[in-house]
N, C-alpha and C positions, 0 to 999 in steps of 0.2 A: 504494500500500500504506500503512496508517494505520501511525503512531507505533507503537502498539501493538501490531501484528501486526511490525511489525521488531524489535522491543524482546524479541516471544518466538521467533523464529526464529534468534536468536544467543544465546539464554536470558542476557539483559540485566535486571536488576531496573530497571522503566521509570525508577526515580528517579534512579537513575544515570545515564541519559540526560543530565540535565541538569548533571550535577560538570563543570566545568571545571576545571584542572588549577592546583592552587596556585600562584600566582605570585610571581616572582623577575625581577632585570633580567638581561638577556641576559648579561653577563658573569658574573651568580653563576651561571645558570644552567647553563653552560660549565665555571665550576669545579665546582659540583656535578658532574656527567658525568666529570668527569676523577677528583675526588675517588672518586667510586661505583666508577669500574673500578679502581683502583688498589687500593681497600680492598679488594676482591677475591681480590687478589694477596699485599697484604701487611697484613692484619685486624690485625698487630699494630703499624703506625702508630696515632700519637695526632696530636692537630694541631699540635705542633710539627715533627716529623716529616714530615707531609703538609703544611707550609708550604712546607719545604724543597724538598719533591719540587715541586711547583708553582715552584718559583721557578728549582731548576737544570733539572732535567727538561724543564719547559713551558715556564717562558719565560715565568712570570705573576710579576711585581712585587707579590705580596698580603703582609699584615701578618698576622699570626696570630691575631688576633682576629677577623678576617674569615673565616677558616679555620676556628676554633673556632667562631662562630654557623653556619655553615651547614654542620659534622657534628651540630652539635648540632640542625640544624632537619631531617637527614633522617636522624637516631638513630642517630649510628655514634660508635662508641668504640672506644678500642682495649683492650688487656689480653686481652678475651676476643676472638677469631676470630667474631664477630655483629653483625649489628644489634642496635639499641639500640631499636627503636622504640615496642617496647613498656616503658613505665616503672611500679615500680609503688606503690601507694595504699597508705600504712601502716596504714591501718582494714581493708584488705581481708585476709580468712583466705586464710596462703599453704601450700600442702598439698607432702608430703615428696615424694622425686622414688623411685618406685618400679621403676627399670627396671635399676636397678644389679646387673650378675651376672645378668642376665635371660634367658632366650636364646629368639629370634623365631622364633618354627617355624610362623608360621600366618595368614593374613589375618585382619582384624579382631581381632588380637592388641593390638596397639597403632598409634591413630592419634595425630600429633600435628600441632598447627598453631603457623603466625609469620606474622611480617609484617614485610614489606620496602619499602622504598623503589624508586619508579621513576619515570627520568628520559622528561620529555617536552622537544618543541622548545621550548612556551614555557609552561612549568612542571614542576611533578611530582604524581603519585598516591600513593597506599599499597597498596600487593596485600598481601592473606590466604589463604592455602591450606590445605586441609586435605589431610594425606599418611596414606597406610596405608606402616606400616614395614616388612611383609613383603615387599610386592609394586612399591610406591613408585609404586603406583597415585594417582594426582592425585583425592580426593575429590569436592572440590567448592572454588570459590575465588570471590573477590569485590574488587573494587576500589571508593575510597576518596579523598576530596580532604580528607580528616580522619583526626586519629587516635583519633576514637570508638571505642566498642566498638560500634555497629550493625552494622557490615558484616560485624564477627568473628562475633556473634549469626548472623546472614544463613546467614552459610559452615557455622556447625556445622550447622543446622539443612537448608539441602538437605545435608550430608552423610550426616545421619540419615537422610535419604529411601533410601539406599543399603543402608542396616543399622545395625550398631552394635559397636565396639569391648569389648573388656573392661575397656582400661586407655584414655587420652586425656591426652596430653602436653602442654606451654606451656611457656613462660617464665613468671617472675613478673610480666610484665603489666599494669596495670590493665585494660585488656582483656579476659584470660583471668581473674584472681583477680575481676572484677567480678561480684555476687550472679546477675544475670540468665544469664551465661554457666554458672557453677560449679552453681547450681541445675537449669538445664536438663541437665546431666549427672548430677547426683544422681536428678533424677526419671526417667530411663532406667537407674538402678543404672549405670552407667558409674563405674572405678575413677579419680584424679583424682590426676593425677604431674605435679610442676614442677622444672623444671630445679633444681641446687642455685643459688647465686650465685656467679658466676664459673665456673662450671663448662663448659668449651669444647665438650665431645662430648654433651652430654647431648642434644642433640638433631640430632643428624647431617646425620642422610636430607634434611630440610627445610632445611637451608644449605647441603648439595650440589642441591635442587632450586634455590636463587634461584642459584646460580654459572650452572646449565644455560639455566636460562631466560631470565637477563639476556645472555649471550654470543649465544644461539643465534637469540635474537627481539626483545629489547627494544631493546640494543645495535642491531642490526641494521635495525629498522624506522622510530626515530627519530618516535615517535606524535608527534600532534598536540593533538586531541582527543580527550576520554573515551572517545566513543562509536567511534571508530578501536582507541584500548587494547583495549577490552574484545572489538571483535569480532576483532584479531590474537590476542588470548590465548585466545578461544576457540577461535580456527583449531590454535595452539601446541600447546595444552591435549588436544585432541582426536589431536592428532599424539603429542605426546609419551605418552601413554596405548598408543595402538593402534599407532604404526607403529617406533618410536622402540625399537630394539632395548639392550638396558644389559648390556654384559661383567659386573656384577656378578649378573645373573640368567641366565648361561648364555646371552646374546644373545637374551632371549626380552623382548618388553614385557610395561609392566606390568599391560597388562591380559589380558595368557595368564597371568600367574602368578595373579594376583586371582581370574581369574574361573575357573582351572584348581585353585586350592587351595580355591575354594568348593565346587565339585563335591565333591572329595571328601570335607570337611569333612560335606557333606548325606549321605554314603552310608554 
């Protein structure tokens, strides 16, 4: 079977094929992983704090400077309960966050995306997703050995394949505030809502989606390479969607709610 015909049967963007996973020496690598699940647990460590926990907890002799470069290399902060990985460009227009007092009654109401860090054996990636908030339907998502905006671009755009929101959520980003992303939403009239700064809830659903998915699969399968990432998370992706029952939807997935509120949305 060609490259190509594997590349579309786990619907992989061929280029991705070739991302190899950022690299680090085995022992950051290792506190990175310990780092990533703790921040989990307790978002409002900084890395003095998560110096400590590594040192009595783990059992790792590290200096806090070594702690602070490698939150700061896989965008974790503390203060707010988030990644950090998206930072953003003071030239870039940041638009007000319009979901406050709002209330979700309907698929393609409001869609919003982030991006997360994830731990490989002998590296790390960047995942992007794009989430519908009604239904917490998995849009469309895309992995990354950079934190360009390509791959965000990638993800909006097959999620438009799907339909289109009224409102589209972010953090402040360079990412998401970058002209190519923010334009491509204006030209579909898409409404354009960003977190406030420091604001912890503002976008919920999507850092209850990376707690679910790094516990349930990433944690769990301990990837390798790219091309391993991509087709576990399609495996994930596809489950979490269709079989993956959620107590906050009545034990229903998200795609009976999605594709049950579209019906009658059409009628």
């Amino acid at each position: 079977m060609s490259l190509r015909r594997q590349c579309e049967l786990i619907g992989l963007n061929r280029s991705s094929y070739y991302y190899q996973p950022a690299p680090e020496s085995p022992l950051n690598l290792t506190l990175m992983r310990l780092i990533d699940e703790q921040y989990l647990r307790t978002p409002f460590y900084g890395y003095p704090k998560m110096t400590e926990y590594l040192r009595q907890k783990k059992k790792y002799q590290v200096n806090s400077k070594r702690v602070y470069r490698l939150m700061q290399l896989m965008g974790l902060r503390a203060v707010a309960p988030r990644p950090h990985t998206s930072r953003p460009q003071p030239e870039h227009k940041i638009y007000p966050y319009l979901l406050r007092g709002v209330d979700i009654t309907h698929s393609n109401q409001v869609w919003s995306a982030d991006i997360t860090y994830v731990p490989m054996q002998r590296g790390f990636m960047y995942l992007v997703a794009v989430l519908d908030w009604y239904s917490r339907y998995v849009l469309s998502w895309e992995v990354s050995n950079t934190l360009d905006g390509d791959f965000c671009l990638l993800a909006l755009e097959r999620a438009l394949q799907r339909g289109q929101p009224e409102i589209f959520n972010t953090d402040q980003g360079s990412q998401f505030t970058a002209k190519a992303f923010t334009a491509r939403l204006e030209q579909a009239e898409i409404k354009i809502s960003m977190d406030g700064k420091g604001r912890v809830f503002d976008n919920i659903f999507i850092e209850r989606l990376w707690r679910t998915v790094k516990y349930e699969n990433i944690y769990l399968s301990d990837y390798t390479t790219g091309l391993e990432l991509v087709a576990g998370l399609a495996n994930y992706f596809d489950f979490y969607n269709h079989e993956r029952f959620h107590q906050s939807l009545d034990y229903r997935t998200p795609a009976q709610v999605y594709g049950i509120n579209q019906v009658i949305l059409a009628q």
